[in-house]
C-alpha positions in Angstrom: -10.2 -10.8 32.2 -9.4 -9.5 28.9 -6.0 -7.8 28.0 -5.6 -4.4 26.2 -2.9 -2.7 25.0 -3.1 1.3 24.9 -0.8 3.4 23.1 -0.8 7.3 23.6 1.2 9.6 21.2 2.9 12.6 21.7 -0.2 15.1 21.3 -2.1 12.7 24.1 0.4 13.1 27.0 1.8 16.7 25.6 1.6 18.1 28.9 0.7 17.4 32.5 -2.8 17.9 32.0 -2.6 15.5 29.1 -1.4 12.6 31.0 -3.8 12.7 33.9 -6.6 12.6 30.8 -4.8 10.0 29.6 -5.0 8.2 33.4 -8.7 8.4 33.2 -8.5 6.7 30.3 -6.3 4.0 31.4 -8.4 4.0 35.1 -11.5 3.3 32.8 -10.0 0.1 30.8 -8.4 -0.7 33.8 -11.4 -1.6 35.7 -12.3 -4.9 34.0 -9.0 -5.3 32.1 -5.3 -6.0 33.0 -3.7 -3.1 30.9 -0.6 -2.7 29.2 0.3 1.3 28.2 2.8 2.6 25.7 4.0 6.0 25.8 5.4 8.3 23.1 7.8 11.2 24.5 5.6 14.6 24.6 5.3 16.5 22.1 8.3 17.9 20.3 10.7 16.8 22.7 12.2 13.8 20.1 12.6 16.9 17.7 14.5 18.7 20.4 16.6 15.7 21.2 17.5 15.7 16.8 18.4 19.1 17.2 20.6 19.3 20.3 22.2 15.8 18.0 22.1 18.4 14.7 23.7 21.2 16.9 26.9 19.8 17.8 27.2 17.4 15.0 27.4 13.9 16.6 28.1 10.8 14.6 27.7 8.6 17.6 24.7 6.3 17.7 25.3 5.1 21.2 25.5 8.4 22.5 22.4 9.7 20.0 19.9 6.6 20.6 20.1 7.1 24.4 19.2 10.9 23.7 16.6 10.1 21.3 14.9 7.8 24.0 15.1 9.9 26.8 11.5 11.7 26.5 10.1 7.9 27.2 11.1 8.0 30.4 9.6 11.1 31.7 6.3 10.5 30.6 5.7 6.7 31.8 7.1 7.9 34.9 4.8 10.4 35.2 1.5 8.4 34.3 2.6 5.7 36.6 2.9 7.8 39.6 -0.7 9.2 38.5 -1.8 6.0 38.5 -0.5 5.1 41.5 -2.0 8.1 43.2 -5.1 7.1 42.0 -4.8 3.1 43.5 -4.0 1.3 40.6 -1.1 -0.6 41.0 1.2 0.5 38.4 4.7 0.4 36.9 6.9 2.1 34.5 9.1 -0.2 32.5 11.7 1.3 29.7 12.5 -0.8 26.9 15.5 -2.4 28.3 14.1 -3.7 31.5 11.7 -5.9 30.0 13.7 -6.2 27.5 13.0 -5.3 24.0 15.8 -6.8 21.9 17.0 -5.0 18.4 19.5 -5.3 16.1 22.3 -2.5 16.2 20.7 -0.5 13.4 20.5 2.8 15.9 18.2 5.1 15.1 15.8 2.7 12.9 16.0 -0.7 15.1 14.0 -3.7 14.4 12.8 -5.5 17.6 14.6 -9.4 17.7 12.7 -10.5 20.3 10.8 -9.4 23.7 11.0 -11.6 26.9 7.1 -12.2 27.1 7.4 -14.5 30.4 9.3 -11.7 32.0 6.4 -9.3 30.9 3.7 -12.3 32.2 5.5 -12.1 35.8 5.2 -7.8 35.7 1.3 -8.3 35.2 0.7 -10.7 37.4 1.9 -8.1 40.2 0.3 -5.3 38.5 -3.0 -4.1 37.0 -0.9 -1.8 34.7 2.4 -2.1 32.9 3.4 1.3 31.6 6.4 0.5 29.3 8.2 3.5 27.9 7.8 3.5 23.3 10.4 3.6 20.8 13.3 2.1 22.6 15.3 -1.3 23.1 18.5 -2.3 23.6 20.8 -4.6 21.8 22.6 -7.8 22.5 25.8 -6.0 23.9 23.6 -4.0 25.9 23.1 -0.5 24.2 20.4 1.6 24.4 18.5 1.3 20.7 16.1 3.9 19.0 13.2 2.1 16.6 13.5 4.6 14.3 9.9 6.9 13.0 6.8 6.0 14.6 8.8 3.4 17.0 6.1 3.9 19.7 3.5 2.6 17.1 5.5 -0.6 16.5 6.4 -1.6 20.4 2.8 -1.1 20.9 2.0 -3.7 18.7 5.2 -6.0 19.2 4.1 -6.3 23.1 0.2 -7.0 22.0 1.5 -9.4 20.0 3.8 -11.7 22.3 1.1 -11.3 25.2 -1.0 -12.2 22.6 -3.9 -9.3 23.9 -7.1 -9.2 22.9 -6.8 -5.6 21.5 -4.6 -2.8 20.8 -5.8 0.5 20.8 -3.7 3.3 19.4 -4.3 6.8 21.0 -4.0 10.0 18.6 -5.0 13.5 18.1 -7.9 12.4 15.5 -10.9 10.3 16.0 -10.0 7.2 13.3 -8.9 6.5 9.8 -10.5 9.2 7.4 -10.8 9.1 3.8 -8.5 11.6 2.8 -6.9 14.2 5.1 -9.6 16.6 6.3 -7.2 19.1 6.5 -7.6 18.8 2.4 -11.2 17.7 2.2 -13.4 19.1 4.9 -16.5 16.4 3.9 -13.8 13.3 4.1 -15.7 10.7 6.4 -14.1 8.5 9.5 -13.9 5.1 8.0 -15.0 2.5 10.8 -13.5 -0.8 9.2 -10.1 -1.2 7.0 -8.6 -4.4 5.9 -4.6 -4.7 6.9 -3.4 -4.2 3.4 -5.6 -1.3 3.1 -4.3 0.9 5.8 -1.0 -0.9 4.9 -1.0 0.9 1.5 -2.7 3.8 2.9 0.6 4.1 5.5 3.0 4.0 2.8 1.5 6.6 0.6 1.3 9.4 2.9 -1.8 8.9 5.4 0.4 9.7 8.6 -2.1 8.0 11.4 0.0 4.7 11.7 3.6 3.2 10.5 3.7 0.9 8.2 5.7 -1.4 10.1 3.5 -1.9 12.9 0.8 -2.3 10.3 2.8 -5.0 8.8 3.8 -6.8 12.2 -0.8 -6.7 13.2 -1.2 -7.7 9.8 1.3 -10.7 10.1 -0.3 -11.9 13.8 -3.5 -11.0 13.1 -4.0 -8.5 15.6 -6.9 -6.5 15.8 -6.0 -2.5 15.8 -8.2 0.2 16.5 -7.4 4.1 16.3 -9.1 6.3 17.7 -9.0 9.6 20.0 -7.9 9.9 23.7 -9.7 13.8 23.4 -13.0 12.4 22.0 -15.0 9.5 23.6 -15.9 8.6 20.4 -15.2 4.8 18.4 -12.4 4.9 16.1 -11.4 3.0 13.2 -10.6 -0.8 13.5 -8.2 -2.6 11.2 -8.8 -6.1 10.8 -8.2 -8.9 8.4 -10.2 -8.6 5.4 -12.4 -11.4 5.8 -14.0 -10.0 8.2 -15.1 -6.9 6.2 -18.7 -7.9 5.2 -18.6 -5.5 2.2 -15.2 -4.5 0.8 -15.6 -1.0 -0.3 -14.1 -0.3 -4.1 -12.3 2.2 -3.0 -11.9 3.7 0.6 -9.3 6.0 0.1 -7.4 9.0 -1.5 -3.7 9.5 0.2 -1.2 11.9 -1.1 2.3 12.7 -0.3 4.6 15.1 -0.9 7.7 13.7 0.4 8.6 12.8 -2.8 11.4 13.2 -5.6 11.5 12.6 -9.2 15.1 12.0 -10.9 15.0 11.4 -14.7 18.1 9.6 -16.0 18.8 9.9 -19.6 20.5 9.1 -22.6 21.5 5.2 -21.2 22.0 2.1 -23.2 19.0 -0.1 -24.1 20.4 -3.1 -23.4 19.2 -5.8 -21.0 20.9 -5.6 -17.4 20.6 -1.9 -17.2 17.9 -1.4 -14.9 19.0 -4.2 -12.9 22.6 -2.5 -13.0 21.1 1.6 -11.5 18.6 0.6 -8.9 21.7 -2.3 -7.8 24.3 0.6 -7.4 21.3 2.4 -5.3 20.1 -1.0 -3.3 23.4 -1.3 -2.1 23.2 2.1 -0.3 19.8 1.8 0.8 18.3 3.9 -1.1 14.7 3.8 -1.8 13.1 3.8 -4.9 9.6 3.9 -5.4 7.7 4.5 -8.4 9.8 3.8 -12.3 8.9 4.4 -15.8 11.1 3.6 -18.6 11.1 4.4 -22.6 12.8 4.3 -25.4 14.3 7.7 -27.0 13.3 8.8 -30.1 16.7 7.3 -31.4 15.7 3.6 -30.6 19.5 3.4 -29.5 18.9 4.9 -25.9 16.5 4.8 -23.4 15.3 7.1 -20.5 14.2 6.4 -16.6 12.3 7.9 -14.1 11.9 6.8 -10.6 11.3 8.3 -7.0 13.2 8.6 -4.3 11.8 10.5 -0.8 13.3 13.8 -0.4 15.4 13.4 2.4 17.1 10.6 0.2 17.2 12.9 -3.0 20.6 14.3 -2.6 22.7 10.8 -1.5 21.2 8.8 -4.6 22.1 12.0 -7.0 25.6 11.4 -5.9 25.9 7.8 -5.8 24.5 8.0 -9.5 26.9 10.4 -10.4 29.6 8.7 -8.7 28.9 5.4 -11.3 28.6 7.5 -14.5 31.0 5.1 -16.1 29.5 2.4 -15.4 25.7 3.7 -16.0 26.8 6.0 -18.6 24.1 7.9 -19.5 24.1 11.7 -20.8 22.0 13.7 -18.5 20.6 13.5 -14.5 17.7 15.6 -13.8 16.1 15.8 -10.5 12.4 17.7 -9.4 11.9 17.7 -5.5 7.7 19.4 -6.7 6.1 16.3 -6.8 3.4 14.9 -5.0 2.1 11.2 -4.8 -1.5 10.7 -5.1 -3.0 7.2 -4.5 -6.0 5.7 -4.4 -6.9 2.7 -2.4 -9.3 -0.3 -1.7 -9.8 -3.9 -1.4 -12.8 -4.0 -4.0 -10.4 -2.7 -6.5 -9.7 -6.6 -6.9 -12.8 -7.4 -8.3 -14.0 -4.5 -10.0 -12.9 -2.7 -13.2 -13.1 1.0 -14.1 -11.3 2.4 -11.4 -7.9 3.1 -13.0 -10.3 4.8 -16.2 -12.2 6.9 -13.5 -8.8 8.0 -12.0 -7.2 9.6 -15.3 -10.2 10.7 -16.6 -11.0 12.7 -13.2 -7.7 13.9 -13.4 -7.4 15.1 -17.3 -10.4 16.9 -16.9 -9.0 19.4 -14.3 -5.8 19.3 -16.7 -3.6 17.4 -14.6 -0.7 15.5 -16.5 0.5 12.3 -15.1 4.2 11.7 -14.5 4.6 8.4 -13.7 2.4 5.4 -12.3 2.2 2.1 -10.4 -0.2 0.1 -9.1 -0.9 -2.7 -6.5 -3.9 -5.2 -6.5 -5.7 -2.6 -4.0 -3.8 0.7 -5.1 -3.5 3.6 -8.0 -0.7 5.6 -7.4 0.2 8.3 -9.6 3.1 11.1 -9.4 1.5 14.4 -10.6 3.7 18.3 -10.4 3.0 19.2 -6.3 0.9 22.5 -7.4 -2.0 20.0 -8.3 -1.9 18.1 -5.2 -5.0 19.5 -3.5 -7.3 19.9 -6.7 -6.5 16.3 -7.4 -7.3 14.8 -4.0 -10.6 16.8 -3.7 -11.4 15.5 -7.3 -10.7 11.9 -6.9 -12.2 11.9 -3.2 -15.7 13.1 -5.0 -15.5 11.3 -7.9 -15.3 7.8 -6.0 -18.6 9.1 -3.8 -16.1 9.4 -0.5 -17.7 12.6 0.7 -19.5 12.5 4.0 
């Protein structure tokens, strides 16, 4: 007898009707399989929890993780006793009760350690373990939040010390596209990604999976698949990459707009300086993404752009400001209309030409480039936001990704 992990998101168990789809699901995989099921909060109620938090202006993390979780519990109590109902031995577990260790970074906690012979015991009573996503608790025993897309990441930390033979994450679309069909009506459903291809694609905007539970399947090997709990349909499986028989060149544009652009200018070239700015912002935990630096026209001073997400835009503008005399430079500019556009795939490694097809496809619809970095499997390139959509449909053409 196999063992599956099943995650449902917020959209999947939205509502009463939801969950009992969700049941079937579960009823189905459950008849061959000993199941484990990870549940996200319905939808919208984690929002509601941030603004109730927002609304009276709390600053305490023991107090705001235990809010932040409490959508969990409703919902894995609710599919249990479904499940129950229907005869299938079941039973709801929150985070602390099996328990999911963290650290004491509330509301962004990374999991320590999960008692896997304490899970063994639950399924060994049990057919299905529904264990409530996105919380933990720490060593002194406070409730713990994991932060954006927490449900994603237990999912795979408890596949991963029960060591199952799949995880399946449940969402509102049918797999991994191309591009966002929202953007590109033709963008396909990919069936196969390597790890460090949805990896990159997580990080650049594509909002199916987080990155970190990317990077904890990618680091034990685990194999994903995404798909719909609407739609009986096969989603997208991410594997390791030597399994891919034929590595596509590129098998992806993502875009985001989550991003900011500060320019400082007018600071010494000297050696020491870079490492001196994005050391003042390290420290604060600021992060910086893409950088380009030159030399002004002077040949005395020097000029650097980088990103920063948005929500980050305002705290490094005055921690920078804050170190003028040790930085001293002349001006700060900052431009929150900016949009990321990447383009990823593992053939990129072996193949030349795709950077060229890239700026070519964009100069010809007169886009200007901002700033750039690349990866062994990814093109990025910062563009002005009005451009984003023209540039995605143009690059997701020009590397053939249409349906």
């Amino acid at each position: 007898m196999s063992l599956i992990v099943m995650k449902f998101g917020g959209t999947s168990v939205a509502n009463i009707d939801r969950i009992k789809n969700v049941a079937k699901i579960v009823e189905k995989e459950a008849k061959n399989n000993k199941v484990i099921v990870v549940l996200s909060a319905m939808s919208g109620v984690t929002n509601q929890m941030q603004n109730y938090i927002d609304e009276i202006n709390s600053q305490q993390s023991i107090e705001n993780d235990l809010l932040l979780t409490s959508g969990e519990n409703v919902t894995i109590a609710l599919l249990s006793a479904i499940l129950n109902n229907k005869k299938i031995k079941s039973i709801p577990l929150l985070g602390w009760q099996i328990p999911i260790i963290t650290d004491n970074n509330f509301q962004n906690a990374k999991i320590l350690n999960i008692d896997n012979i304490r899970l063994n015991n639950f399924l060994e009573q049990f057919n299905v373990l529904v264990i409530a996503g996105f919380q933990g608790i720490n060593y002194e025993g406070y409730i713990t939040s994991l932060g954006r897309g927490g449900s994603d990441t237990t999912a795979v930390a408890i596949a991963s010390v029960t060591n199952a033979d799949r995880c399946d994450i449940y969402t509102d679309v049918e797999g991994v596209y191309s591009t966002d069909p929202n953007v590109v009506p033709e963008a396909r459903k990919i069936s196969k990604l390597a790890f460090e291809e949805m990896l990159e694609m997580s990080s650049t905007g594509a909002k199916v999976l987080h990155t970190r539970s990317v990077e904890l399947a990618m680091k034990n090997n685990l194999v994903l698949q995404v798909l719909s709990s609407i739609t009986n349909k096969p989603g997208t499986f991410i594997i390791d990459d030597n399994n891919l028989i034929e590595k596509e060149i590129v098998s992806g544009v993502s875009y985001s707009s989550n991003e900011s652009k500060i320019t400082i200018s007018g600071i010494p070239d000297k050696p020491g300086i870079s490492a001196l700015i994005f050391g003042i912002l390290a420290d604060k935990n600021i992060n910086v993404d893409m950088i380009v630096q030159n030399i002004s026209q002077d040949g005395i001073n020097a000029n650097i752009t980088f990103t920063v997400p948005n929500n980050e835009l305002n705290y490094a503008k005055e921690i920078l400001q804050n170190n003028l005399n040790k930085i001293n430079f002349k001006t700060l500019k900052t431009d929150q209309k900016v949009s990321k556009i990447s383009v990823i795939g593992m053939g990129m490694m072996s193949q030349s030409g795709v950077a060229q097809k890239m700026f070519k496809t964009l100069a010809n619809n007169f886009i200007n480039i901002l700033a750039i970095s690349t990866s062994e499997i990814k093109i990025s390139v910062l563009i002005d936001e009005k451009f984003t959509n023209i540039a995605v449909k143009s690059l997701h053409e020009a590397y053939n990704l249409n349906k």
